[in-house]
C-alpha positions as CSV (number, residue, x, y, z in Angstrom):
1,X,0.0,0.0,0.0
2,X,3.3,2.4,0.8
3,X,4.3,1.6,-2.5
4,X,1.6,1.9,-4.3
5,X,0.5,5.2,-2.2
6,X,4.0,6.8,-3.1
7,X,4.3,6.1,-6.5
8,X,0.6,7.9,-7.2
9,X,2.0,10.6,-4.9
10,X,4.6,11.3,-7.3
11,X,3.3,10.6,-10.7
12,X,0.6,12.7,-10.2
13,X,1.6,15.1,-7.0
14,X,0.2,17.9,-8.9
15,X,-3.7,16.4,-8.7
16,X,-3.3,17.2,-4.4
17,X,-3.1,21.1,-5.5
18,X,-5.2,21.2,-9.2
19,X,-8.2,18.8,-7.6
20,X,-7.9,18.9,-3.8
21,X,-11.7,17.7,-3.5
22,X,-11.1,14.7,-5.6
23,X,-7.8,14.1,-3.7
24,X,-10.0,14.3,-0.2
25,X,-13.2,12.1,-1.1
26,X,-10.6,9.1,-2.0
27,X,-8.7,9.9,1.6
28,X,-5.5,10.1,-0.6
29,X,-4.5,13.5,1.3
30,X,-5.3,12.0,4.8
31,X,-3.5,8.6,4.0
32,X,-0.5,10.4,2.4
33,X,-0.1,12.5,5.9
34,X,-0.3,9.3,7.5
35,X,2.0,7.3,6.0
36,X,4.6,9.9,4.9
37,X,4.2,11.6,8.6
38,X,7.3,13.3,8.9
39,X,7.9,14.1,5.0
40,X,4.3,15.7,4.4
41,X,6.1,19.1,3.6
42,X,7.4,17.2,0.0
43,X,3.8,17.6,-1.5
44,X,4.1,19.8,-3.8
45,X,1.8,23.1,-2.9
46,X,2.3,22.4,0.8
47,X,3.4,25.2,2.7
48,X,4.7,25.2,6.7
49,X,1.4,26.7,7.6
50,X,-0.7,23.4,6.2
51,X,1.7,21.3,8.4
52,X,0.1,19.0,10.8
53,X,2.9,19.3,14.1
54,X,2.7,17.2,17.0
55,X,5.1,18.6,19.9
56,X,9.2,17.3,18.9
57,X,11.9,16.8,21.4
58,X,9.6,17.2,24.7
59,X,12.1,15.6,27.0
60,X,14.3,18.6,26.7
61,X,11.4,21.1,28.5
62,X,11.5,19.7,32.2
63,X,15.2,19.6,31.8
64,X,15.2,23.5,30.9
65,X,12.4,24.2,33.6
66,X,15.1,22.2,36.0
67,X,17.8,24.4,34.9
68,X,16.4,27.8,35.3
69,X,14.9,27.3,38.6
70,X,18.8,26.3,39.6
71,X,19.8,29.8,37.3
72,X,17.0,31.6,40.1
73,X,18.7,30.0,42.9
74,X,21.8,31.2,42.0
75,X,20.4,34.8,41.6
76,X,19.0,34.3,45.2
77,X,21.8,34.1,46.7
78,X,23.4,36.7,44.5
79,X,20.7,39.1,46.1
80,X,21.3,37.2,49.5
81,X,24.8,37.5,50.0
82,X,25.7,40.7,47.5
83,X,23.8,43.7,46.9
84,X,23.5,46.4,43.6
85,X,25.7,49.1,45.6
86,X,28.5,46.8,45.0
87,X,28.6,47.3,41.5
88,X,28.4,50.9,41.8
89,X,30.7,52.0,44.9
90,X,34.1,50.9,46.2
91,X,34.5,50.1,49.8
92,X,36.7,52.4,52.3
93,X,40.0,51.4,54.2
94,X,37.9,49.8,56.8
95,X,35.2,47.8,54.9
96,X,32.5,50.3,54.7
97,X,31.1,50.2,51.7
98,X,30.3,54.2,50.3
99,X,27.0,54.8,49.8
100,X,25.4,52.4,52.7
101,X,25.2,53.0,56.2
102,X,25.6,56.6,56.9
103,X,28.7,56.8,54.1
104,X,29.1,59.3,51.8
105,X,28.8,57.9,48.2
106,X,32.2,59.3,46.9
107,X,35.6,57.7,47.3
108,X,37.9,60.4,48.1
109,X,42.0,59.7,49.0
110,X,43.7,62.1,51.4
111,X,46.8,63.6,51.2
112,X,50.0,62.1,52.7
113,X,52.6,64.6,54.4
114,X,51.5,66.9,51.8
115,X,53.6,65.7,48.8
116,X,51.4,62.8,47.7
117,X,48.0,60.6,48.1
118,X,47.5,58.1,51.1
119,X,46.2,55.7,48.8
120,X,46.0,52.6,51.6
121,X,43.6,54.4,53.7
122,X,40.5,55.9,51.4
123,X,37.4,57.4,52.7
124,X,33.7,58.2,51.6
125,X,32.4,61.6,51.4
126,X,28.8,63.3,50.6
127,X,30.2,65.6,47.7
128,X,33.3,66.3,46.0
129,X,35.6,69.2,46.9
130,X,36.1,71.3,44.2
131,X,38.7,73.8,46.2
132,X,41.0,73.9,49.4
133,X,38.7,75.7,51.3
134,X,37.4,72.9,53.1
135,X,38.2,70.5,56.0
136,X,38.1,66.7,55.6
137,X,38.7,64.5,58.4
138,X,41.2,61.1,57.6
139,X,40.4,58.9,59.9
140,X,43.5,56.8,58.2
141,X,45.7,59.5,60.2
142,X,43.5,60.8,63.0
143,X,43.9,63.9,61.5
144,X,42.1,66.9,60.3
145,X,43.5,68.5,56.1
146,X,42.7,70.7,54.0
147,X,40.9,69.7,50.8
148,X,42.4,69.7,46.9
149,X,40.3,70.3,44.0
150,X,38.8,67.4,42.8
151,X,35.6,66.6,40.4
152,X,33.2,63.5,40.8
153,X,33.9,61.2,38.2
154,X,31.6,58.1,37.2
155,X,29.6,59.0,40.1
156,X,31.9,56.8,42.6
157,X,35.0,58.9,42.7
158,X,36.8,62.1,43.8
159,X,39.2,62.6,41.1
160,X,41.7,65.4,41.4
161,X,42.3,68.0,38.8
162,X,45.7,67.7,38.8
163,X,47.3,65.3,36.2
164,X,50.4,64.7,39.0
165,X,47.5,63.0,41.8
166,X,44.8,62.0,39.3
167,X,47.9,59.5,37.5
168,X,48.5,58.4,41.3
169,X,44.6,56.7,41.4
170,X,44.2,55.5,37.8
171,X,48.0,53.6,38.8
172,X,45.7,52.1,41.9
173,X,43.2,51.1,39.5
174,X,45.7,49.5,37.0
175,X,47.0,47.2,39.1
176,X,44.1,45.8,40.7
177,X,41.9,43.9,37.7
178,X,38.6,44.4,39.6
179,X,38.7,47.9,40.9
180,X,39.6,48.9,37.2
181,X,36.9,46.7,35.6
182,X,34.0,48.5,38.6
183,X,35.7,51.9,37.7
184,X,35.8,51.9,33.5
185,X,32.4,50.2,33.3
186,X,30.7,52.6,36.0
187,X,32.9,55.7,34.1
188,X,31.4,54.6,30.6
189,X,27.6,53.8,31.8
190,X,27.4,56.9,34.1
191,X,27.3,59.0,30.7
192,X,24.3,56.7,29.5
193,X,23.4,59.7,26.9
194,X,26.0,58.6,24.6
195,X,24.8,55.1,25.0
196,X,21.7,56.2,23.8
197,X,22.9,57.8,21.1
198,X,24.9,55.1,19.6
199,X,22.4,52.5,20.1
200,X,20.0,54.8,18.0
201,X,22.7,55.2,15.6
202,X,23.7,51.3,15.0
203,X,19.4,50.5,14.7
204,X,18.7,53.4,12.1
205,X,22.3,52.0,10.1
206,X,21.3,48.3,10.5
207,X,18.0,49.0,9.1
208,X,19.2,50.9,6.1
209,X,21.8,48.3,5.6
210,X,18.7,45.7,5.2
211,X,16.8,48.3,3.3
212,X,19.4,48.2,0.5
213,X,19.8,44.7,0.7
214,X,16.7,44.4,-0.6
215,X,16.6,46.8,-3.4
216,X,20.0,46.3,-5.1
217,X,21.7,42.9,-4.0
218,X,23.4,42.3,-6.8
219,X,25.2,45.4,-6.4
220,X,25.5,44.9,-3.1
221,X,27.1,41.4,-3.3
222,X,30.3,43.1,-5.7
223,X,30.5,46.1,-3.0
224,X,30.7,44.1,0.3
225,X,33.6,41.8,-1.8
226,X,35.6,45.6,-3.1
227,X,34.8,46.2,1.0
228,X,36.4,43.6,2.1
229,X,39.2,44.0,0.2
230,X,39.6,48.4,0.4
231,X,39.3,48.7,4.2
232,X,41.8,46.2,5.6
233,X,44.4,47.3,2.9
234,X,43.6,51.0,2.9
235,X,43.5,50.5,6.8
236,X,46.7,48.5,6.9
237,X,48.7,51.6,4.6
238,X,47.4,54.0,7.4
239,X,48.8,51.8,9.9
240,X,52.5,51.6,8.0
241,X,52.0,55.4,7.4
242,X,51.7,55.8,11.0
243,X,54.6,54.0,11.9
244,X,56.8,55.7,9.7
245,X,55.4,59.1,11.2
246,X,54.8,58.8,14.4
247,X,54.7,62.8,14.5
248,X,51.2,62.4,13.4
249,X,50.0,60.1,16.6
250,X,48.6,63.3,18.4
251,X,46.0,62.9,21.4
252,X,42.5,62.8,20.4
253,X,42.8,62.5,16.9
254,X,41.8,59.8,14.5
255,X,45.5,58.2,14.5
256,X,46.0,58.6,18.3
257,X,43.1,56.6,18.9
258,X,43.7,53.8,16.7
259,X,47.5,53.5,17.3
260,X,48.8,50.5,19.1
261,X,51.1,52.4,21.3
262,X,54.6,51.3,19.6
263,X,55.6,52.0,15.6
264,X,57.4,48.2,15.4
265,X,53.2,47.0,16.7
266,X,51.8,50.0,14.1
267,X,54.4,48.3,11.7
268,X,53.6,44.9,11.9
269,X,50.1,45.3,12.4
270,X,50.0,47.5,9.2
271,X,51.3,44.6,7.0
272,X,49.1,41.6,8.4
273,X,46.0,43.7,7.0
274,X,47.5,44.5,3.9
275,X,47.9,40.8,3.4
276,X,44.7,39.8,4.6
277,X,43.2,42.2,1.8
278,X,45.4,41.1,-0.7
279,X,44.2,37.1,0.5
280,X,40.7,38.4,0.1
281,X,41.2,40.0,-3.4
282,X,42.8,36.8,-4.6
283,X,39.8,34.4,-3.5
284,X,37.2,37.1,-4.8
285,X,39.0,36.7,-8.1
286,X,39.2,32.7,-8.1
287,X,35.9,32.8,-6.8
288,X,34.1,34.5,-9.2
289,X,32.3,31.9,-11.0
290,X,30.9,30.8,-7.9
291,X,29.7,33.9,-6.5
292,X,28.0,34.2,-9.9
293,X,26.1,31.2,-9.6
294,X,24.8,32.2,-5.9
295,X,23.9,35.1,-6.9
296,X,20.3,33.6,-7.9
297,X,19.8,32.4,-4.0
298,X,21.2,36.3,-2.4
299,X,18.4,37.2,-5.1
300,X,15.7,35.7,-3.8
301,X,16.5,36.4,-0.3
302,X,16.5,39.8,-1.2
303,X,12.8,39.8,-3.1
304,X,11.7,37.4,0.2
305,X,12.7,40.7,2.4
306,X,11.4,43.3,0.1
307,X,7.5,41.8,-0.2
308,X,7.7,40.9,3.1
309,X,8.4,44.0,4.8
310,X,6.4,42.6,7.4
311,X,9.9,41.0,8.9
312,X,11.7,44.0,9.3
313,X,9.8,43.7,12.5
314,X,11.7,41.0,13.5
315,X,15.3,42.1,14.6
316,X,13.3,44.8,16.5
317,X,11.5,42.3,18.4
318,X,14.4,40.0,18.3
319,X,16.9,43.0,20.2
320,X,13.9,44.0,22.5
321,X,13.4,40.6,24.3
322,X,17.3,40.1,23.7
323,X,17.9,43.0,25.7
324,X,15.4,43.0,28.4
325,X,17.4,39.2,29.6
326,X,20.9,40.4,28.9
327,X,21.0,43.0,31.6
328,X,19.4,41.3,34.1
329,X,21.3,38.7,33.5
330,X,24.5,40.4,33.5
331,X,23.8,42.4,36.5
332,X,22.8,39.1,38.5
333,X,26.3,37.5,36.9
334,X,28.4,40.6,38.2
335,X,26.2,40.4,41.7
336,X,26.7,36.7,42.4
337,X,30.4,37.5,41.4
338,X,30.3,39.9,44.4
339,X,28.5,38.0,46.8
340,X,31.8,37.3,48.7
341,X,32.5,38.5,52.2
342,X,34.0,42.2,52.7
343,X,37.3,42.5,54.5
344,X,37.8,44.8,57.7
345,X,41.1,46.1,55.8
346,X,40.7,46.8,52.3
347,X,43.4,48.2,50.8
348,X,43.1,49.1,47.1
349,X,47.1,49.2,45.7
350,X,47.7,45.5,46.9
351,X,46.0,44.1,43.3
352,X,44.1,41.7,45.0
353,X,40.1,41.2,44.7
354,X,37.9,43.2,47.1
355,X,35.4,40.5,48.0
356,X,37.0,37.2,48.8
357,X,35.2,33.9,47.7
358,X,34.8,30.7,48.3
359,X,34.4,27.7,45.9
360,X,30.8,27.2,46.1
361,X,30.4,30.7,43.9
362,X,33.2,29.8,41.7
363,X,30.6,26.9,41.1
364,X,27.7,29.2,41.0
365,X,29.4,30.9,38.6
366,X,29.8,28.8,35.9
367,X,26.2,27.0,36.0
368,X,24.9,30.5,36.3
369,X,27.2,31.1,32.9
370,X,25.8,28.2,31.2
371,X,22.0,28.4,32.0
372,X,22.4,32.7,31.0
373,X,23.9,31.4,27.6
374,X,21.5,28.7,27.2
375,X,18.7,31.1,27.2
376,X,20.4,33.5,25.3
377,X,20.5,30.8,22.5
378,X,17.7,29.6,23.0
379,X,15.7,33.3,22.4
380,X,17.9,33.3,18.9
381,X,17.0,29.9,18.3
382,X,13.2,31.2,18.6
383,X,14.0,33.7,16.3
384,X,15.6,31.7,13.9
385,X,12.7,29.5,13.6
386,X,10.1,32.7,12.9
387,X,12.2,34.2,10.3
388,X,12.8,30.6,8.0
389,X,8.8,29.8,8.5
390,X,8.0,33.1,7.4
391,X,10.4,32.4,4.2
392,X,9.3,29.0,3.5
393,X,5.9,30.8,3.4
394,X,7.0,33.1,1.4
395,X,8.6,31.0,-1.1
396,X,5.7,28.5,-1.9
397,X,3.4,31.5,-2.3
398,X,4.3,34.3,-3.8
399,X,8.2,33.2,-5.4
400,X,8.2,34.7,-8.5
401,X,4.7,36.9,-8.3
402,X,4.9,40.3,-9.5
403,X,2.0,41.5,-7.5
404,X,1.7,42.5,-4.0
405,X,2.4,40.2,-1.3
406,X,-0.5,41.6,0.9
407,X,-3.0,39.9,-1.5
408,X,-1.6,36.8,-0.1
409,X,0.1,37.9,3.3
410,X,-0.5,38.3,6.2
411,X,1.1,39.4,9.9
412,X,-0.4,36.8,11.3
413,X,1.6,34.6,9.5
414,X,4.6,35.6,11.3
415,X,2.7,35.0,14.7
416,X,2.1,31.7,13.6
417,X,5.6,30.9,13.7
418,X,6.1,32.4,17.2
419,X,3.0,30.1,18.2
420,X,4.2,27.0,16.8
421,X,8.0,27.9,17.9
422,X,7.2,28.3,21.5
423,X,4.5,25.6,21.9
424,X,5.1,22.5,19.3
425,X,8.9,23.0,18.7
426,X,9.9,24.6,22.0
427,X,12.0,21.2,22.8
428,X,13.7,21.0,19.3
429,X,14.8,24.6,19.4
430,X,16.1,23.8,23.1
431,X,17.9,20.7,22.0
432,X,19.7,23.1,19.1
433,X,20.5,26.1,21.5
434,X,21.9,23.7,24.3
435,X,24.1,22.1,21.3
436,X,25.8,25.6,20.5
437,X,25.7,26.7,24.1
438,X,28.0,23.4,25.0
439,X,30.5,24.2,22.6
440,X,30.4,28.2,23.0
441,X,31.0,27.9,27.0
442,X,33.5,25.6,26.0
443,X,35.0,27.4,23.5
444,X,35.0,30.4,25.9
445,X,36.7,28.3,29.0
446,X,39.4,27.4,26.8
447,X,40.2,31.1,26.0
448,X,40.1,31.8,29.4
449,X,42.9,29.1,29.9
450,X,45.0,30.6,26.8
451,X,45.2,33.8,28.5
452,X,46.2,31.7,31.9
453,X,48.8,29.9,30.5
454,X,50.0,33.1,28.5
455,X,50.4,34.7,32.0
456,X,52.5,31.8,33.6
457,X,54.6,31.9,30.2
458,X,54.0,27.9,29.1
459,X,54.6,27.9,26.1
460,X,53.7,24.6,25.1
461,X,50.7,24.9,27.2
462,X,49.7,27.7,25.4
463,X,50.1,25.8,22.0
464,X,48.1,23.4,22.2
465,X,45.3,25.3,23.9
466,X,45.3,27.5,21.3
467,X,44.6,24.4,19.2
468,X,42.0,23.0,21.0
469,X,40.0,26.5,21.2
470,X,40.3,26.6,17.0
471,X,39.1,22.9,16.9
472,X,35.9,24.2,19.3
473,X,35.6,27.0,17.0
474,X,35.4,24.6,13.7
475,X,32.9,22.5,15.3
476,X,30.9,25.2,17.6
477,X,30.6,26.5,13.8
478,X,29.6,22.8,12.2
479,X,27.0,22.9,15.0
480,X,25.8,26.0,14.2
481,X,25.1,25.5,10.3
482,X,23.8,21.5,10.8
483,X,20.9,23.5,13.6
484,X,20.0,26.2,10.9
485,X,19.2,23.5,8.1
486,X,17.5,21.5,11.0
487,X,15.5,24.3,12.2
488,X,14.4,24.6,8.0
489,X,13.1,20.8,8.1
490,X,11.0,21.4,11.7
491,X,9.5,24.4,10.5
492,X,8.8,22.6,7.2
493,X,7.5,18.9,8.5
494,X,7.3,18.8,12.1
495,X,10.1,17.0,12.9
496,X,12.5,16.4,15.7
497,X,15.7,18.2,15.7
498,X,17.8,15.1,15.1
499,X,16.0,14.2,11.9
500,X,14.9,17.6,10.7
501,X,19.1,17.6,10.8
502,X,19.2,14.1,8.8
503,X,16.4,15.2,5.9
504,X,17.7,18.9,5.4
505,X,21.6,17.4,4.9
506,X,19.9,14.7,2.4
507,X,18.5,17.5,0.6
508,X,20.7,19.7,0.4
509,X,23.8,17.1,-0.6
510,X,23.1,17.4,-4.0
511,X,23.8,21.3,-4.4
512,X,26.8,21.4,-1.5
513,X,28.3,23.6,-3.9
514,X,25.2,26.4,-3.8
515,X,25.1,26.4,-0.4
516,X,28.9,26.7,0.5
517,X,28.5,29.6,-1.9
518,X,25.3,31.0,-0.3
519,X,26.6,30.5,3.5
520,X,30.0,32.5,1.9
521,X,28.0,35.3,0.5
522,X,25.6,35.5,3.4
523,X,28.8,35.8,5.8
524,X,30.1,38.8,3.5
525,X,27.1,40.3,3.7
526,X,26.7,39.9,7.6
527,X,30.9,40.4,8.0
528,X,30.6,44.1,5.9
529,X,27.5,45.1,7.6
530,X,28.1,44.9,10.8
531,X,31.5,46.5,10.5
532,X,30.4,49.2,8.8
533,X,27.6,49.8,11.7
534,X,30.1,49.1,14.2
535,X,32.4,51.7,12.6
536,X,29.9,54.2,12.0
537,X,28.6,54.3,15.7
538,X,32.2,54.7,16.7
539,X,33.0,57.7,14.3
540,X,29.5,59.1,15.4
541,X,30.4,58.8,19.0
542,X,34.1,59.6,18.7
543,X,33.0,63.0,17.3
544,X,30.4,64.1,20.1
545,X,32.8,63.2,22.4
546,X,35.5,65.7,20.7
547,X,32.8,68.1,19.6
548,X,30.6,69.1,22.3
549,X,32.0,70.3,25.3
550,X,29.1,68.4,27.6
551,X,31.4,65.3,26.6
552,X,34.8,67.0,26.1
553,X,35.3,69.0,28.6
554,X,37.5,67.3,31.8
555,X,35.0,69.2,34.7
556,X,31.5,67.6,32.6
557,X,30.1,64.7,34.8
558,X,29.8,63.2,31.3
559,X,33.3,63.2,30.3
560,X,35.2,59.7,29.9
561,X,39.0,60.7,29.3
562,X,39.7,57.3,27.7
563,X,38.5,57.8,24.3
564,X,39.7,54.2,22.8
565,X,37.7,52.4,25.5
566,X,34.5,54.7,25.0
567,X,34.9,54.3,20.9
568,X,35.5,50.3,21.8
569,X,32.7,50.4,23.7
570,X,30.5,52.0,20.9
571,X,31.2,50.1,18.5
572,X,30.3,46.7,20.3
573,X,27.1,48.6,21.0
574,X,26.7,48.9,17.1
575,X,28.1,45.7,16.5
576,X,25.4,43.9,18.9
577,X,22.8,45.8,17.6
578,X,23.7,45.1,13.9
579,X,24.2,41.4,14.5
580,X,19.9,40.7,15.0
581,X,19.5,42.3,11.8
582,X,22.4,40.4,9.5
583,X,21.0,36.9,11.1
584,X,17.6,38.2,9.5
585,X,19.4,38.0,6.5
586,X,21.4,34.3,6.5
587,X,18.3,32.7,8.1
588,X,16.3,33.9,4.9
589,X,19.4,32.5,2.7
590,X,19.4,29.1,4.6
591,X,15.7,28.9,4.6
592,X,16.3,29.6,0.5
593,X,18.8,27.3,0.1
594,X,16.5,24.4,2.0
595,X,13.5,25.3,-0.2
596,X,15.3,25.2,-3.6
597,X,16.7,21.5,-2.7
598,X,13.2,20.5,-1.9
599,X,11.9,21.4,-5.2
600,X,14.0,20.3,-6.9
601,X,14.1,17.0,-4.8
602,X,13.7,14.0,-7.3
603,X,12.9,10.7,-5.8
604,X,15.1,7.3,-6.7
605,X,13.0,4.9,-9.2
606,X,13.6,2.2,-7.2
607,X,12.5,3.5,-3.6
608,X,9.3,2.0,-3.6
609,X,10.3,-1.3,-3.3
610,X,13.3,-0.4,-0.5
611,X,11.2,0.8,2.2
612,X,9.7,3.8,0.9
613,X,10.7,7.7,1.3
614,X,11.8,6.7,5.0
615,X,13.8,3.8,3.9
616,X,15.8,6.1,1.2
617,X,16.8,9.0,3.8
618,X,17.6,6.7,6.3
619,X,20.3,4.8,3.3
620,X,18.2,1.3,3.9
């Protein structure tokens, strides 16, 4: 009956769409979801929203439920044992932390037989001097002194106005890895208007980067590859221009920012991106035959995103719920990190950390790390999932229609996929995320233990750590492309995560080629965009900091003095905002690339007889 059922299925496949009431009174429709189950999105006509789903991977839901109850013990004790004034005050010489308990909220060093700073016995003050008029008692000394000018900087700290004692604290906070850490990110999110600005500034760049995706992708495509090739080459001459004119490294300006510090670094650093653009130029050239052919796939992509404007939406939504778990999050991880016990005698110059812990938060720690990750994943897994259902909607619809996609389209559509995501397939999209969350956390504790063994100067150590974390990094990124072809297959039929894996790999086997060449133009695309967002957020910001005198001048409550880590910081704020909106774009490639292979899916002449469709992608 399988046989027989599958052979009239695909000699005459087009009856289910042409004569769907002569295909339901002989039950062939009904029997052909039965039998072919999992493969029901092979009918040709069928789209993901015609799917019949039953609920995949459930198992994987009471373990995640078991995990983040465990992710809100740890924040428990994170509120138990720490508090949110640690991460925005620094304690005095007798464990007092400013801020709490009668303490003023400013840090403020005395002065030490008049030459110098007393920097082993700080206080807390109410308000910054800003003369020597006044009288501070040091209870470091017993003794009464006259105050120096200072200003309040980051909100936490008196900081002189001379360079000679202002040098003497940031020397403090060099040498001691946590103090500095508290003090840069309290100095750069005190002035949270420049935040703002470049977060506004990487959304409105990310969106027009989309926009022109759409319209001209051809052009793009040849512009991203001349990209690639111009900035690290034009970048890399600057560099070797630099170090062979040092004279033009001058404080806050465009070279004195991006300099390494040394002319033989400038140097060296100058000629590894000229190489790499030279690389790039010679695989764009040997390429080109390739590119051509994937062209067709960027194409469609581009036409899926233009007549369905409908998933601009998307990376909004996608950064919005992304955003409102990441700072919790990372303000629980950097509480539970603090939860240690305060000292009686806490003195700042000897490098060591200010709260001490104990192993039980060290283990804290890194479940807290994993379960943060997990559900990080697990909301771009979500995502994901909505964008290639909306695609694969797209495609058998309205590919190749010249009229509006509203006739046939919908934005409930695009709820649907939210719907079936967090209800059928919330266990398959847990299964992927945990997958890449196992091999990022590993990938990222294997860093950490390069940078350990650098410090202790083991060379061979270091070696073949450095090995192991670019083996993670090959398969983190194997993982990575096998769950996006997966997530295609679950959105499509309803399957589990392991065999949505197996059919999309079968599919897709045929025309490797197309999707190597896809996945390479996609990555372009996604490489170029968000480093010209990332660049363009940290010009943006660069110049209000140098412009205005709200952000430039040294007495502002919103100036930051260290102009590379405030332009570092703004572009990782453009970068993370750019990155939702380039995944739009390589889900919709992947979920192009799954659809053409389907099509085009032929089946064997002799699979009847070896055990049906099941028994040919299973190799029986």
């Amino acid at each position: 009956l399988l046989s027989r059922l599958s052979c009239f299925s695909r000699c005459r496949g087009s009856m289910w769409s042409s004569e769907p009431d002569h295909a339901r009174d002989w039950g062939i429709v009904d029997q052909g979801s039965r039998l072919l189950g999992k493969m029901q999105g092979y009918v040709q006509g069928h789209t993901p929203l015609e799917t019949q789903r039953v609920c995949t991977d459930c198992l994987f839901i009471p373990l995640f439920v078991a995990a983040v109850l465990g992710f809100f013990l740890c924040i428990s004790q994170a509120v138990e044992k720490g508090s949110f004034q640690r991460l925005t005050s620094l304690p005095d010489f007798e464990g007092n932390l400013c801020g709490t308990n009668g303490q003023g909220p400013y840090l403020y060093f005395c002065r030490e037989q008049g030459i110098g700073l007393d920097l082993q016995h700080q206080i807390c003050l109410e308000q910054c001097p800003v003369d020597s008029s006044s009288q501070i008692f040091c209870r470091g000394t017993g003794t009464t002194q006259m105050s120096y000018p200072t200003h309040s900087l980051a909100g936490m700290i008196c900081m002189p106005t001379t360079s000679d004692l202002a040098s003497d604290i940031k020397h403090v906070f060099n040498n001691n890895p946590f103090v500095k850490t508290l003090f840069d990110a309290m100095e750069v999110t005190y002035d949270w208007e420049q935040l703002v600005v470049a977060a506004v500034v990487a959304s409105v760049l990310s969106y027009f980067y989309i926009f022109c995706i759409s319209l001209c992708a051809n052009c793009l495509v040849w512009l991203c590859l001349l990209a690639l090739v111009a900035i690290p080459t034009c970048l890399g001459l600057v560099y070797v221009y630099m170090s062979a004119s040092p004279e033009i490294v001058v404080p806050n300006s465009i070279p004195g920012t991006i300099t390494t510090g040394d002319t033989q670094n400038d140097l060296s650093f100058g000629l590894a991106l000229c190489g790499i653009g030279i690389l790039l130029a010679c695989v764009a050239v040997c390429k080109a035959r390739t590119i051509k052919l994937a062209l067709t796939s960027i194409e469609e992509a581009a036409d899926c995103i233009r007549q369905m404007p409908v998933l601009s939406i998307q990376p909004w939504i996608s950064s919005a719920v992304t955003l409102l778990v990441f700072i919790p999050g990372v303000i629980g991880f950097l509480m539970l990190n603090m939860s240690g016990d305060l000292p009686k005698q806490v003195d700042l110059t000897s490098g060591q950390p200010v709260y001490s812990g104990d192993p039980l938060v060290a283990i804290s720690l890194i479940y807290y790390l994993v379960i943060f990750v997990w559900i990080l994943e697990l909301l771009h897994a979500i995502s994901q999932f909505v964008v290639m259902f909306t695609a694969q909607v797209w495609y058998f619809r309205m590919k190749g229609r010249d009229d509006s996609f509203w006739s046939q389209f919908s934005g409930y559509d695009m709820l649907y996929g939210y719907l079936y995501a967090v209800t059928y397939h919330l266990g398959s999209l847990l299964y992927g995320s945990f997958l890449c969350t196992l091999f990022r956390v590993l990938r990222m504790l294997a860093a950490m233990l390069v940078r350990a063994s650098e410090e202790t100067g083991n060379p061979v150590a270091t070696c073949f750590l450095k090995c192991f974390t670019c083996c993670l990094a090959c398969a983190e990124k194997l993982v990575r492309s096998v769950t996006s072809l997966s997530y295609c297959d679950v959105a499509m039929n309803s399957t589990t995560y392991c065999e949505g894996a197996e059919h999309a790999f079968r599919l897709v086997q045929r025309n490797g080629g197309a999707l190597v060449a896809v996945e390479g133009l996609a990555m372009v695309f996604s490489f170029v965009g968000i480093g010209v967002v990332s660049a363009s957020t940290a010009a943006t910001c660069w110049m209000m900091s140098n412009t205005f005198d709200r952000y430039s001048n040294p007495m502002s409550n919103h100036y930051v003095p260290d102009k590379q880590m405030l332009m570092f910081l703004h572009a990782l704020i453009g970068a993370a905002i750019a990155i939702p909106f380039m995944h739009l774009f390589d889900s919709i490639c992947d979920a192009i690339v799954y659809c053409n292979a389907a099509v085009s899916f032929q089946l064997p002449s002799s699979w009847g007889s070896s055990g049906g469709l099941f028994g040919w992608f299973s190799g029986h």
